[in-house]
C-alpha positions as CSV (number, residue, x, y, z in Angstrom):
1,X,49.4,-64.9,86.8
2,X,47.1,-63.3,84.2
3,X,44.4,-65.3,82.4
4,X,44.3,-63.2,78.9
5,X,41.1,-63.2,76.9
6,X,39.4,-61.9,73.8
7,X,35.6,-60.8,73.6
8,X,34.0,-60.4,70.0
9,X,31.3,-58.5,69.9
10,X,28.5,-59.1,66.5
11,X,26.2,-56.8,66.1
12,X,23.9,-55.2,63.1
13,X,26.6,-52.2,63.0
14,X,29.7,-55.0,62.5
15,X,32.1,-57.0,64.5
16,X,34.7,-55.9,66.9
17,X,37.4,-58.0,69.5
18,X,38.4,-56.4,72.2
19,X,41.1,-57.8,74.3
20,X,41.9,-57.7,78.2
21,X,45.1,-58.6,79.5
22,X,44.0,-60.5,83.4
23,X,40.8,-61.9,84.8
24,X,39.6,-63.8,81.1
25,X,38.6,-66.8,83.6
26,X,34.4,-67.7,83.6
27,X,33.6,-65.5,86.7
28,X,35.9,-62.8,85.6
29,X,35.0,-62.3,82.3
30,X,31.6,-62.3,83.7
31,X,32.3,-59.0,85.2
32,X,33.2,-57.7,82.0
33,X,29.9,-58.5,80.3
34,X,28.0,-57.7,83.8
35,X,29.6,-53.7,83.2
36,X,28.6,-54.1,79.5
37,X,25.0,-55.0,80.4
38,X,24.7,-52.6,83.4
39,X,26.2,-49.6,81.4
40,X,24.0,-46.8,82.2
41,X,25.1,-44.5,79.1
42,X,23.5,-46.6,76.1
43,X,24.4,-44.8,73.5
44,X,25.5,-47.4,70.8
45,X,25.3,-51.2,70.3
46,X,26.9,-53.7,72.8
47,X,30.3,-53.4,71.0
48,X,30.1,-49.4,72.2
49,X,28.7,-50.2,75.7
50,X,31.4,-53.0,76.4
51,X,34.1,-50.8,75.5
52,X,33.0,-48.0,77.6
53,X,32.2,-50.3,80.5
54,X,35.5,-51.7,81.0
55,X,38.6,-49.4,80.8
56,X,40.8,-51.9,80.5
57,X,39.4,-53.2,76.8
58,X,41.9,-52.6,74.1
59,X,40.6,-52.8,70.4
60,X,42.1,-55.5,68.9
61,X,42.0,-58.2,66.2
62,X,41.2,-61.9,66.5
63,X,44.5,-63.9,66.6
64,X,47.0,-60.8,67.5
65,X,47.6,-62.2,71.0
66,X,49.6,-66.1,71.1
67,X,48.7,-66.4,74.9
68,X,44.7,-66.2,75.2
69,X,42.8,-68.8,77.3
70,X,39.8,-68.0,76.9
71,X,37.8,-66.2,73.6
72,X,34.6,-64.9,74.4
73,X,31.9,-64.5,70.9
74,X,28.9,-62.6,71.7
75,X,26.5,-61.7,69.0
76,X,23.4,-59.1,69.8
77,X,21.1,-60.1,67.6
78,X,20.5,-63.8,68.6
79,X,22.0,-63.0,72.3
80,X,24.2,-65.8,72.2
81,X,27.5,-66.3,73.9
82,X,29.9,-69.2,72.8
83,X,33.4,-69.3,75.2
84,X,36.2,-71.7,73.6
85,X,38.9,-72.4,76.1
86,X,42.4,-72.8,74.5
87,X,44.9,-75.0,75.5
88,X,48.8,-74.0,75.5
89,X,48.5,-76.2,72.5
90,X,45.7,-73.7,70.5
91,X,43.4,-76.6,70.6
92,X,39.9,-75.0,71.3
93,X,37.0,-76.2,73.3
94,X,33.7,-74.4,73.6
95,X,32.9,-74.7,77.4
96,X,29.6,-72.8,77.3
97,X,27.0,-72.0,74.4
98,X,23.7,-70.0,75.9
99,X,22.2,-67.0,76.1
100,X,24.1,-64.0,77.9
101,X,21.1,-63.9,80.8
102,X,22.6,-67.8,81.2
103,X,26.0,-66.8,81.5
104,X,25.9,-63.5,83.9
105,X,23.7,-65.8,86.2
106,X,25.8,-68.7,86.1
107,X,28.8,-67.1,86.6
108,X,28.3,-63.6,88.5
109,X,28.9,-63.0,92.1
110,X,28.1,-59.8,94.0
111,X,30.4,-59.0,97.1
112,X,29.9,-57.7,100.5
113,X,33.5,-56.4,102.3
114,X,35.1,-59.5,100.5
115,X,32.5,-61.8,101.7
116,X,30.0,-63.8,98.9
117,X,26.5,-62.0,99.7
118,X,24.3,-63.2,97.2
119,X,24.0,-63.3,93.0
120,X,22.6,-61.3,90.7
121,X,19.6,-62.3,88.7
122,X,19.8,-61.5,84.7
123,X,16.6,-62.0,82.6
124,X,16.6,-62.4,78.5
125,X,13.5,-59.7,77.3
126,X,12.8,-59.2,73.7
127,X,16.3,-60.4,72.7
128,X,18.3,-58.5,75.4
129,X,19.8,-59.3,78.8
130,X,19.0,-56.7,82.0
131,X,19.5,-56.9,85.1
132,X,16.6,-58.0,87.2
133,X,16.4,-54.7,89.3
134,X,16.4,-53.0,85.6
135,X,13.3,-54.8,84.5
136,X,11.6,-54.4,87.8
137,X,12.1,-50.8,87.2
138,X,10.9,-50.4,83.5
139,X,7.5,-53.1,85.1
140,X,7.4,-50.0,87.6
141,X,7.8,-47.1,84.8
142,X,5.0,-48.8,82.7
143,X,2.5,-49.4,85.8
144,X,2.9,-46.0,86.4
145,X,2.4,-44.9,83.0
146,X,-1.1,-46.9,82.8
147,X,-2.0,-45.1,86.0
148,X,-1.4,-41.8,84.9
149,X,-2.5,-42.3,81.4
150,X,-6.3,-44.0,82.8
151,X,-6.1,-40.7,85.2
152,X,-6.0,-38.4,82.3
153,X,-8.5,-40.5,80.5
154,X,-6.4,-41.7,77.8
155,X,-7.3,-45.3,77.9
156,X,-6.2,-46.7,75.0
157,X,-2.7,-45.3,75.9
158,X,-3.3,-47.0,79.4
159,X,-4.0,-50.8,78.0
160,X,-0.9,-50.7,75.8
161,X,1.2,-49.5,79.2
162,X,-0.6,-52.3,80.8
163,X,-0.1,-54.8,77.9
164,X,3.6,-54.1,78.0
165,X,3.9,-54.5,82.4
166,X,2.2,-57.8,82.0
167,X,4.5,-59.0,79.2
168,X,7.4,-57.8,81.7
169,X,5.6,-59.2,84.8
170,X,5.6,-62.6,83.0
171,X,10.0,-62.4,83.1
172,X,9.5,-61.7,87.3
173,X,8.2,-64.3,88.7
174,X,8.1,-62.5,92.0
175,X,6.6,-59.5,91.1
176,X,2.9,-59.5,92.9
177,X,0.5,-59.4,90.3
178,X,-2.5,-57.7,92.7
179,X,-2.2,-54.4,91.6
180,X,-1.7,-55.5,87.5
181,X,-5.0,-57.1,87.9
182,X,-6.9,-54.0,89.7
183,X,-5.6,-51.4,87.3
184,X,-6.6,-54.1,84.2
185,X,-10.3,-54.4,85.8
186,X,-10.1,-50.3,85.6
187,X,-9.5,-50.1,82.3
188,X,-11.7,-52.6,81.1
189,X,-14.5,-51.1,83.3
190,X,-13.7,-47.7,81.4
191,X,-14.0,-49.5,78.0
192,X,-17.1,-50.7,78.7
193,X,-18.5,-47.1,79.5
């Protein structure tokens, strides 16, 4: 049996509810906004990127379907996401009220041949979810970026690259902060010349 859900999407470009007719449960709905967040095309807002992500969203309006369970309210620009569950009597319930990072992490699961391997980690930065691998990636990107940029003797350029892997650094916790502190003493060392 299908469990039918709505998702609203807010964002500074306006409101749209998309509606998909099976797996509107917690964990699959999860998957929904897990494709939204991991959408590698990101052109548009989160309303675009949903869409696009899950090919079985149909534009609709709020209160056109008479058998949702679940309606899921995410708005961008605080990264909030309310869920109501609805009875078979309309009464709603909010059963969760958190960030999205809260939700994916709560709620994914990541599959091996059918077997539960392990979850995902999600990580709120600067007011949007990523996936943890993401962020480790754009940590990596900006390291790089201060190395190259001290190279070439552009050091200013290098302490704002640096600036901005230590403000990431500080969202993974299990990122080794060895070389971060090497390449900092570097740069400061080059100031002072």
């Amino acid at each position: 049996m299908s469990t039918r859900a709505t998702y609203r999407i807010t964002t500074g470009n306006g409101v749209l509810t998309f509606y998909i007719h099976h797996d509107g449960y917690l964990s699959g709905a999860c998957r929904y906004f897990e494709n939204m967040v991991e959408y590698e095309n990101k052109r548009g807002d989160a309303r675009d990127c949903f869409f696009r992500a899950n090919e079985n969203a149909e534009i609709t309006t709020y209160g056109s379907h008479g058998d949702i369970e679940f309606h899921y309210n995410y708005n961008e620009a605080v990264n909030i996401l309310t869920v109501r569950s609805i009875s078979f009597k309309g009464t709603e319930t909010v059963v969760f009220n958190d960030s999205l990072a809260v939700f994916l992490n709560q709620y994914t699961q990541e599959y091996d041949n059918g077997y539960f391997k392990s979850k995902k980690k999600f990580v709120d930065y600067r007011g949007l979810t990523y996936n943890k691998d993401k962020l480790q990636r754009m940590y990596s990107d900006c390291m790089d970026s201060a190395c190259r940029q001290f190279l070439s003797g552009m050091t200013g350029n290098a302490s704002s690259s640096l600036s901005e892997a230590k403000t990431i650094s500080s969202y993974l916790y299990d990122i080794h902060q060895e070389s971060l502190l090497r390449l900092e003493k570097l740069i400061n060392e080059a100031f002072k010349h």
